[in-house]
Structures are given as C-alpha cells and as structure tokens.
C-alpha positions as a Markdown table, in Angstrom:
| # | Residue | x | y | z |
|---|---|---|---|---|
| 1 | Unk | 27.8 | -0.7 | -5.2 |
| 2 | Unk | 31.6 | 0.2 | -4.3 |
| 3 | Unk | 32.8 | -3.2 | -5.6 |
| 4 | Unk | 31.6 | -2.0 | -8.8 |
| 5 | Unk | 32.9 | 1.8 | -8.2 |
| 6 | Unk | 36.0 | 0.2 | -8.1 |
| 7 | Unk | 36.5 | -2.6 | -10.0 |
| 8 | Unk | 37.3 | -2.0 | -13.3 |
| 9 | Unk | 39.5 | -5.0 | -13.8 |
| 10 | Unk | 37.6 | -8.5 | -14.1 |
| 11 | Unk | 39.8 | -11.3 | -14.7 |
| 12 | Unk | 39.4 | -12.9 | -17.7 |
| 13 | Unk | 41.5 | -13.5 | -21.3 |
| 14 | Unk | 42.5 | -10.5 | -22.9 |
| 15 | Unk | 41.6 | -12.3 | -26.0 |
| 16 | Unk | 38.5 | -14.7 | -25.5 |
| 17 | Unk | 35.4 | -13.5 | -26.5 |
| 18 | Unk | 33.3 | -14.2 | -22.9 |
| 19 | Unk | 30.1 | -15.6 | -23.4 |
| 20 | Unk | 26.8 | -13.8 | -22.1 |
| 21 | Unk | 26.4 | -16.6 | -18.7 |
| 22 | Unk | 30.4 | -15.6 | -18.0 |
| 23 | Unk | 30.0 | -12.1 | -17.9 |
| 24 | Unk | 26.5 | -12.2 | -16.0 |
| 25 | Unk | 29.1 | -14.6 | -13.6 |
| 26 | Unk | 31.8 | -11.9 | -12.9 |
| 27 | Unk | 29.2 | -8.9 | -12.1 |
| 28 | Unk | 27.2 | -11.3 | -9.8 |
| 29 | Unk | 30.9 | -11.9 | -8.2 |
| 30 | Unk | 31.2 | -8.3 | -7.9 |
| 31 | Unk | 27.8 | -7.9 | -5.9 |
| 32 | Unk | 24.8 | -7.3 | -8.9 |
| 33 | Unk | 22.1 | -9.2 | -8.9 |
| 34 | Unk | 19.3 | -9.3 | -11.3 |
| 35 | Unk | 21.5 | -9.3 | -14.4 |
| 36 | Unk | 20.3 | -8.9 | -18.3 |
| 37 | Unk | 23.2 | -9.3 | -21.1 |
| 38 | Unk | 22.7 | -7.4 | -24.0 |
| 39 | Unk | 24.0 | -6.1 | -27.4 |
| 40 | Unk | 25.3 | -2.6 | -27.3 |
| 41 | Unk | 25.6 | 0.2 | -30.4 |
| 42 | Unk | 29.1 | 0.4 | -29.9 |
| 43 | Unk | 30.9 | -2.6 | -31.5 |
| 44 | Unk | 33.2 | -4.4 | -29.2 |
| 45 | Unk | 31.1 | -3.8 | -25.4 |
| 46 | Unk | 27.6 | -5.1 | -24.6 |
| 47 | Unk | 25.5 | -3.9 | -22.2 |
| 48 | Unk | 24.7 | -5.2 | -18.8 |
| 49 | Unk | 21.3 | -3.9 | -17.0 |
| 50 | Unk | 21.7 | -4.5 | -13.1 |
| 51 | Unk | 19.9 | -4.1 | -10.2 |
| 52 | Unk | 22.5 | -1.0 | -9.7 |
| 53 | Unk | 22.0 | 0.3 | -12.7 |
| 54 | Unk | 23.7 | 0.1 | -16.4 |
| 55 | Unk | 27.2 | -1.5 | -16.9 |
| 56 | Unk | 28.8 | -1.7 | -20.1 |
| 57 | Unk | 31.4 | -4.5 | -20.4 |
| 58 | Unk | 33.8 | -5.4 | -22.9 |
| 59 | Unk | 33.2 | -8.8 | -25.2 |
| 60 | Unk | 36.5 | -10.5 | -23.5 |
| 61 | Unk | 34.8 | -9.8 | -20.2 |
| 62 | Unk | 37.8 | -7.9 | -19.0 |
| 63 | Unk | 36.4 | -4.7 | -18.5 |
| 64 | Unk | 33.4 | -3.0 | -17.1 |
| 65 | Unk | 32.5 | 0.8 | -17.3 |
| 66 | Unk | 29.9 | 2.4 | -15.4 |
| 67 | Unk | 28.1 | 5.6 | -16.7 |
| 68 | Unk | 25.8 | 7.3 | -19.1 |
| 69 | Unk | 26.6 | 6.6 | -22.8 |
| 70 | Unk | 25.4 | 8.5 | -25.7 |
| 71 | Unk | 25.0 | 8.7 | -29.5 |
| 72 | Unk | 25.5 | 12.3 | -30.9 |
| 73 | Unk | 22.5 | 13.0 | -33.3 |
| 74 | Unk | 21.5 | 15.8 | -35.6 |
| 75 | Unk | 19.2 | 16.2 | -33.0 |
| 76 | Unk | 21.6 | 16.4 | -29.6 |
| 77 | Unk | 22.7 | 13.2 | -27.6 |
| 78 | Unk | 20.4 | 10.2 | -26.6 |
| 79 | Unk | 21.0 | 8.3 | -24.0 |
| 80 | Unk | 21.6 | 4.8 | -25.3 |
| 81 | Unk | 20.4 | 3.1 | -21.8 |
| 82 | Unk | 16.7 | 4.6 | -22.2 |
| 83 | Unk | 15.6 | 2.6 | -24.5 |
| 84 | Unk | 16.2 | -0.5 | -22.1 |
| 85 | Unk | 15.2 | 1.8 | -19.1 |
| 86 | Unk | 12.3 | 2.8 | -20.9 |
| 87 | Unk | 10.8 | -1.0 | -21.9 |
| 88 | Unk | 11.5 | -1.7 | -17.8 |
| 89 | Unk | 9.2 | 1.2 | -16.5 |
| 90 | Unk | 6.6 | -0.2 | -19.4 |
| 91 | Unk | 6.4 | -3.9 | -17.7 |
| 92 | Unk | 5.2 | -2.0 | -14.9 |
| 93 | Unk | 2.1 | -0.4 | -16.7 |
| 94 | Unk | -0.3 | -2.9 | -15.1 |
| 95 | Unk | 1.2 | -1.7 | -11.3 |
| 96 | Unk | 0.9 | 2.6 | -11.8 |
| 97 | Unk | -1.7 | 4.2 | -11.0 |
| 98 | Unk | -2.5 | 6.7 | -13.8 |
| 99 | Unk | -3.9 | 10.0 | -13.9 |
| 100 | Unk | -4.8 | 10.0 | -17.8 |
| 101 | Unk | -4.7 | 13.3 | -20.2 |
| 102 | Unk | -7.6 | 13.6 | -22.6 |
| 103 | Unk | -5.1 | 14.9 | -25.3 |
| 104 | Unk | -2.3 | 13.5 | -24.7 |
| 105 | Unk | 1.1 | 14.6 | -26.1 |
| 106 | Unk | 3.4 | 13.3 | -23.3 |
| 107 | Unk | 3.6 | 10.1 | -20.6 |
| 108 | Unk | 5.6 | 10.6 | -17.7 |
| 109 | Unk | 5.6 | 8.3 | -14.8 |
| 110 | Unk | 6.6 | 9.4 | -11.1 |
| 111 | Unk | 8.7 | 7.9 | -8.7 |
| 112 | Unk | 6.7 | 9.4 | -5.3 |
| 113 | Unk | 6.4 | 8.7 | -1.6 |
| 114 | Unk | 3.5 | 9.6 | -0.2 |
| 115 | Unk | 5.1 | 11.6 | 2.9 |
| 116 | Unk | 7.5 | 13.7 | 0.2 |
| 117 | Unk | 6.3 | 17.7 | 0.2 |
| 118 | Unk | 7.0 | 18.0 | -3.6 |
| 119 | Unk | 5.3 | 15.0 | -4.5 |
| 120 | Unk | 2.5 | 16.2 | -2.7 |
| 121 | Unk | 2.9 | 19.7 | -4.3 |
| 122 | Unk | 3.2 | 17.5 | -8.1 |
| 123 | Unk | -0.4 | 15.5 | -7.4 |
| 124 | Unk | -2.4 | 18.6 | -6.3 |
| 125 | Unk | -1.4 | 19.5 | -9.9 |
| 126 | Unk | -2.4 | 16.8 | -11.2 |
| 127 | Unk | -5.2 | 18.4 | -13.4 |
| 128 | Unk | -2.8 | 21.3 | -15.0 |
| 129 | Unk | -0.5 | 18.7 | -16.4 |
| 130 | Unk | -3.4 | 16.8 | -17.6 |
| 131 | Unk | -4.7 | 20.0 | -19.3 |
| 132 | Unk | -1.6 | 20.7 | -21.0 |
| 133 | Unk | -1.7 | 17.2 | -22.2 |
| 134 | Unk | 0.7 | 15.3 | -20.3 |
| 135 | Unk | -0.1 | 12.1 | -18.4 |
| 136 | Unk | 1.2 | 11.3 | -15.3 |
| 137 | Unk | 1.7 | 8.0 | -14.2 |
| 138 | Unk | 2.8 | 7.0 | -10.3 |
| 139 | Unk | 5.4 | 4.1 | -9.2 |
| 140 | Unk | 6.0 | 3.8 | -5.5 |
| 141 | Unk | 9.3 | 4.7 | -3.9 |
| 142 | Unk | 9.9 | 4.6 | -0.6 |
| 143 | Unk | 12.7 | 7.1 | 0.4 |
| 144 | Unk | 13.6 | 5.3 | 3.4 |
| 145 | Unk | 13.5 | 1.7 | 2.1 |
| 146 | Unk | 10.6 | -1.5 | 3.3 |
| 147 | Unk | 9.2 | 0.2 | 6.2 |
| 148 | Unk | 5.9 | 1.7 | 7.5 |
| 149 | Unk | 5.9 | 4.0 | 4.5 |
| 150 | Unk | 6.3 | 1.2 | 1.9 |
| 151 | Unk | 3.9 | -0.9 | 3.6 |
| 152 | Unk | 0.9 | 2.0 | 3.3 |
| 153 | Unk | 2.0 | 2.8 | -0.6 |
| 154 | Unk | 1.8 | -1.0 | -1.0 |
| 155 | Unk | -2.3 | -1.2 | 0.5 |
| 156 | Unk | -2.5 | 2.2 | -1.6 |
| 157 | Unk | -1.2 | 0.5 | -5.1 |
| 158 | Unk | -3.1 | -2.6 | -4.3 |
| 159 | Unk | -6.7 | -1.4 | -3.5 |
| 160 | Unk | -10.0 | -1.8 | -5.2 |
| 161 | Unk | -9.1 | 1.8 | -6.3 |
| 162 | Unk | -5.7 | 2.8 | -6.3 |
| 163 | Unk | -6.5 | 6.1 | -7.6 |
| 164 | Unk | -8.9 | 6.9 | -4.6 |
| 165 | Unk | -6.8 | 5.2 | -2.5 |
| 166 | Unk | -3.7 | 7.8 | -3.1 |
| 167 | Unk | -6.1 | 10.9 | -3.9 |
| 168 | Unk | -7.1 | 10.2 | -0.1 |
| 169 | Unk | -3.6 | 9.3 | 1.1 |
| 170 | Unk | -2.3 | 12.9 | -0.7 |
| 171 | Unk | -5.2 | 14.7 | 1.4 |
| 172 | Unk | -3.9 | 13.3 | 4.9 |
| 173 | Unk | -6.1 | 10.0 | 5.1 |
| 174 | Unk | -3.3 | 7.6 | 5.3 |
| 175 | Unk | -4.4 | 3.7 | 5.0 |
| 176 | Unk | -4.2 | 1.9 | 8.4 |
| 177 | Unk | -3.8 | -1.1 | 6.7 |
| 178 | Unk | -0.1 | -2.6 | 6.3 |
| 179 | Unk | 0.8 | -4.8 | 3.7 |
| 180 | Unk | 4.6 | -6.5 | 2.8 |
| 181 | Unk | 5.4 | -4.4 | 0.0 |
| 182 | Unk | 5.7 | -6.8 | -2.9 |
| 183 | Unk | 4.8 | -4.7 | -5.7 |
| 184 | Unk | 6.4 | -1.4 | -4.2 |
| 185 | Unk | 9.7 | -3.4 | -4.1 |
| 186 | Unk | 9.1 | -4.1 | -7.4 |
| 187 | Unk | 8.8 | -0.2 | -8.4 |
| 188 | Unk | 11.7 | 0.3 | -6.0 |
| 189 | Unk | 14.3 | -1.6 | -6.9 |
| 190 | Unk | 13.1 | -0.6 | -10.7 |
| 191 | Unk | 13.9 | 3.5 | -9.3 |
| 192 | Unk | 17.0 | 2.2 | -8.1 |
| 193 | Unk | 17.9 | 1.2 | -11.4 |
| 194 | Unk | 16.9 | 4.1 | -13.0 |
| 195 | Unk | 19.5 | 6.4 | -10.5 |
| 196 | Unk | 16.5 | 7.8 | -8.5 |
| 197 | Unk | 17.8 | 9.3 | -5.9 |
| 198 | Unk | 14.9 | 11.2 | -4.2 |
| 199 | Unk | 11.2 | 12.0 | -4.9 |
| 200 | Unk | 9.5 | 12.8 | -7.1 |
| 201 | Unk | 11.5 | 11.5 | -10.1 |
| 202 | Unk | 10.0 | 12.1 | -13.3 |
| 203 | Unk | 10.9 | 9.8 | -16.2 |
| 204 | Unk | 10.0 | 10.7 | -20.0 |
| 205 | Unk | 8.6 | 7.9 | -22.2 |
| 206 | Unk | 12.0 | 7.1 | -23.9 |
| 207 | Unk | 13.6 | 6.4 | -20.8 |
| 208 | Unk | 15.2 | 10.0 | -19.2 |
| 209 | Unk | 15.1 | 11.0 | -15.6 |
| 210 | Unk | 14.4 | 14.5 | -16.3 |
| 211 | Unk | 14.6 | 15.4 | -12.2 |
| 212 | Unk | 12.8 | 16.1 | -9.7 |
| 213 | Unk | 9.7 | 18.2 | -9.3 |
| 214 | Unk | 8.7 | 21.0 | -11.9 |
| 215 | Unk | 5.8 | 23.2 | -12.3 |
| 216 | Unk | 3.3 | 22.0 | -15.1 |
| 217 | Unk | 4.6 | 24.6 | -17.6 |
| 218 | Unk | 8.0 | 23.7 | -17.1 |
| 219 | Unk | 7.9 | 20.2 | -17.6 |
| 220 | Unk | 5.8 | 21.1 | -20.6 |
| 221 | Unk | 9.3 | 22.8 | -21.6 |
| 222 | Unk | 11.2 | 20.1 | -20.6 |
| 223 | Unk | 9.5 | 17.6 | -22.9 |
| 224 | Unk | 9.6 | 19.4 | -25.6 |
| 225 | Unk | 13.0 | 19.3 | -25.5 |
| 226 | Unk | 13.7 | 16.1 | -24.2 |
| 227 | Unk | 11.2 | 14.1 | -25.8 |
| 228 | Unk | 12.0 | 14.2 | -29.6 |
C-alpha cells in the first residue's frame, strides 16, 4: 500500500493513450492485485478498482491518484466510487446472512467480527432496526486477519443455518468447528476495499461507509440523508 502512497509517477508516454492491460500492468508493478479498468465521469482518467481500494489513473498511464472523488449535485456530493463499491457488496448477496425488514425502506450490510463489543451491541438490536424498516445484512471481517476468529465466522457463514449459527455465536456459543476461511476472505478482502478499517462498518445500498456502529434511530437519520 505505500508503493501506491507514493508513487504518483508511472512511467509511460506523456502522449499515448495506454491501453486498459497497460495500466492494469503498472498498478500490478506497483503491488495491487485484483485489478478492474474502468471508464470514469471525468473525461481524460479512468478508474481502477484494486484490492486496495480505488485508483484513478490518467488515459496516458502516467499518473495515478488515490482518494475519494465526487460529483456536486443539487442534492450534495456523491461519491463516484459507490456505484462500483456498491455492485461489489451485491455479488456477495448469496454469502450474507440477512436479518430481513418487513417494510423495508433501507439495506445496509455489516462488516462484523464476532468478538467485536459494538457488533455485538448492533445484533442485539437487530429487531429495532428491522422495525424502523431497515435491513441489516452481515459480511464477515476478521479484525485480526485468517486466524481462529476467521476460521469460526467461516463454519458460522457456511452452516445449515447461518442465521442460527451467528444468533448463537452473538449469545457466547462459539462454533468449535474450524474451517479455512474461503468465503470470509472473500468478505474480507471486499472490506478492505471498501476502507473498513474496524468493526462494525456499515455500508448503505449505493455504496457509502457511513461508520461504525450507531443506535437504530440514528442510522435511521443517517440514511435519510445519505441515501437519496
């Protein structure tokens, strides 16, 4: 991640428009992996989703900026990444475990470790956010990387019932089963990605990390301001 910190100068031609396989090339030689080349709004960069996150990088190849970009709006800034953010936490649908609202107004999905205090605090909640319409959906992210913790969240989010499985985890009955943590990799190196950071991270359906944890009435707030 500091070879991309840094380096803002990739050698290229100042004038050459560099195809989509040369500058997937030159951020794999600067330490990315997992690489996706697309069209930006803003004429002259595209954008570059990494496994470390969203680059935007010039059409000659030359240079790459790191950072949040936005489009002012009658309606306040939008983050440009969270459209591309937000279709990547949708492949994962299939691999959350959900905790569904009968009226739903608002999705959010979780990034939570099952030995984080606030995460714990979030699910005993679970039914309040439901009630006020929001449905919470879970990704696994292990705060301390692929060990004992992953492993657990991984026989959790691959049970018979993955909802059980975690509503018993959350009350203190941890799974003594380990498994290699395939598909909480999978929701971990998406959280990485994303910029979490800690647990829980809450995510809104067009792609915003709106922070960490928050009482059912004020992430009600926060959506409705967020989530337009």
């Amino acid at each position: 991640m500091k070879k991309l910190l840094t380096a803002l100068l990739i050698s290229a031609s100042a004038t050459a428009m560099a195809s989509d396989a040369e500058i997937k090339s030159k951020l794999q030689a600067l330490g990315a992996k997992n690489i996706e080349v697309k069209d930006s709004p803003v004429k002259g960069l595209k954008t570059a989703v990494t496994d470390q996150g969203i680059l935007y990088v010039s059409e000659n190849g030359q240079y790459v900026l790191q950072g949040k970009m936005y489009e002012l709006t009658n309606k306040g800034p939008v983050d440009v990444a969270g459209k591309f953010l937000a279709d990547k936490v949708n492949a994962l649908k299939n691999e959350m475990i959900v905790y569904p609202a009968k009226n739903e107004q608002y999705v959010v999905t979780v990034f939570m470790d099952i030995t984080c205090h606030y995460c714990h605090l979030l699910h005993q909640q679970t039914k309040e956010y439901n009630d006020l319409g929001i449905t919470i959906r879970y990704l696994a992210f292990p705060r301390a990387g692929m060990n004992d913790t992953a492993r657990q969240m991984e026989t959790i989010w691959t049970a018979k019932d993955p909802v059980f499985a975690l509503n018993e985890a959350e009350k203190g009955n941890l799974p003594k089963e380990l498994k290699a943590p395939n598909i909480v990799k999978r929701h971990y190196d998406l959280g990485v990605q994303l910029g979490v950071q800690g647990t829980p991270s809450i995510v809104t359906s067009t792609g915003e990390v709106i922070g960490g944890y928050l009482k059912p009435q004020d992430l009600l707030a926060a959506l409705k301001e967020s989530v337009q």
